[in-house]
C-alpha positions in Angstrom: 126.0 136.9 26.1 129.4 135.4 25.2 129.5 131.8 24.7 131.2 129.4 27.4 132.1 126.6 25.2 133.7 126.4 21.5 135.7 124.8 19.8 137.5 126.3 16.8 138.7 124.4 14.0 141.9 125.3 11.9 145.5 124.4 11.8 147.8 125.5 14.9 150.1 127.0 13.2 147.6 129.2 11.4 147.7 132.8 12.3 144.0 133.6 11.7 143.5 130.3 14.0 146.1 131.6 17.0 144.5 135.0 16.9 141.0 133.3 17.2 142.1 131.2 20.2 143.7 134.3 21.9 140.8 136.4 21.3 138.5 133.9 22.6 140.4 132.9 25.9 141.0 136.3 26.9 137.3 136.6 26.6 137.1 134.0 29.5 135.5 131.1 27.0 136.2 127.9 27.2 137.8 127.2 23.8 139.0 123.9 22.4 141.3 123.9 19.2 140.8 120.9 17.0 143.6 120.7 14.7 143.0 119.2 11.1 146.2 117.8 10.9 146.5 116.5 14.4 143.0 115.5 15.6 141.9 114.6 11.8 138.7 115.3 10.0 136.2 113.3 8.1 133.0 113.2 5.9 131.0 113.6 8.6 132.8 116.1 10.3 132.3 118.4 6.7 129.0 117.4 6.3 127.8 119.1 9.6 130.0 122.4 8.5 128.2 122.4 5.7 125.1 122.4 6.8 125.6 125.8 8.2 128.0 127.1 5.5 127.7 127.1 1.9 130.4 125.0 0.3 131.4 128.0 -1.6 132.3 130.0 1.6 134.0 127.5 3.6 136.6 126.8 0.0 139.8 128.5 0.5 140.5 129.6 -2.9 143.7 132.0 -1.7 145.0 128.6 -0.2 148.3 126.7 -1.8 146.8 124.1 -1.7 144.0 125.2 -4.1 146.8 127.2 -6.2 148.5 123.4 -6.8 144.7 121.8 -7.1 144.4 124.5 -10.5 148.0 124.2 -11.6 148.2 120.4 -11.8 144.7 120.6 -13.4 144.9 123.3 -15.8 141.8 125.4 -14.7 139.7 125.5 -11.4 136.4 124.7 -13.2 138.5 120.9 -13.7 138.7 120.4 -9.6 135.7 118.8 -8.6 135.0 120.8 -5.3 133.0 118.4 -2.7 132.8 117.4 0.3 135.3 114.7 0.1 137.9 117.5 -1.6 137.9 119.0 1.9 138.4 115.9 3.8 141.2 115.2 1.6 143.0 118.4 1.3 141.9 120.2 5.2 144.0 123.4 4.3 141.3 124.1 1.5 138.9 125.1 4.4 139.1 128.3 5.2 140.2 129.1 9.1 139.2 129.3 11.9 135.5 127.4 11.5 134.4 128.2 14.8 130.9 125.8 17.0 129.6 127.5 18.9 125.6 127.0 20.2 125.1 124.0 18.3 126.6 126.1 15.0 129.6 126.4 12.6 130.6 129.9 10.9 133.7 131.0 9.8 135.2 133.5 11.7 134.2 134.8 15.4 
């Protein structure tokens, strides 16, 4: 049975995230994209993802963002990867987190 409701999170602009979205609607689902950058995120917000992905899985290591994180730093074990990490730097999660039936995964 495919889902009637989801919402996907990611960035718009992300090609993984468009893909998703395109996917989805031509499936007939009601889909709503919440953009990072535009609708926000918070705490609580990456506390719920993480209660149904690992913290390790949802970290975008191959993002820029987590390149820059390492090269100001010096080494990845000095970034302190947390919750609050995500909330503060939203490109490190990787995209599209997808809710649907009361669940987040990554991917569809």
């Amino acid at each position: 049975m495919i889902a009637k409701n989801m919402i996907i999170f990611g960035i718009k602009n992300c090609d993984k995230v468009r893909a998703a979205m395109k996917q989805v609607k031509g499936n007939g689902v009601d889909v709503k994209l919440h953009d990072f950058r535009v609708d926000g995120i918070d705490l609580i917000m990456v506390e719920s993802m993480l209660k149904d992905i690992d913290l390790a899985q949802l970290l975008n290591k191959r993002s820029t963002t987590w390149k820059e994180l390492v090269k100001q730093l010096g080494d990845s074990s000095k970034v302190k990867v947390d919750s609050a990490l995500l909330v503060e730097h939203p490109t490190l999660i990787k995209r599209p987190v997808v809710f649907v039936d009361g669940h987040y995964r990554i991917g569809l």
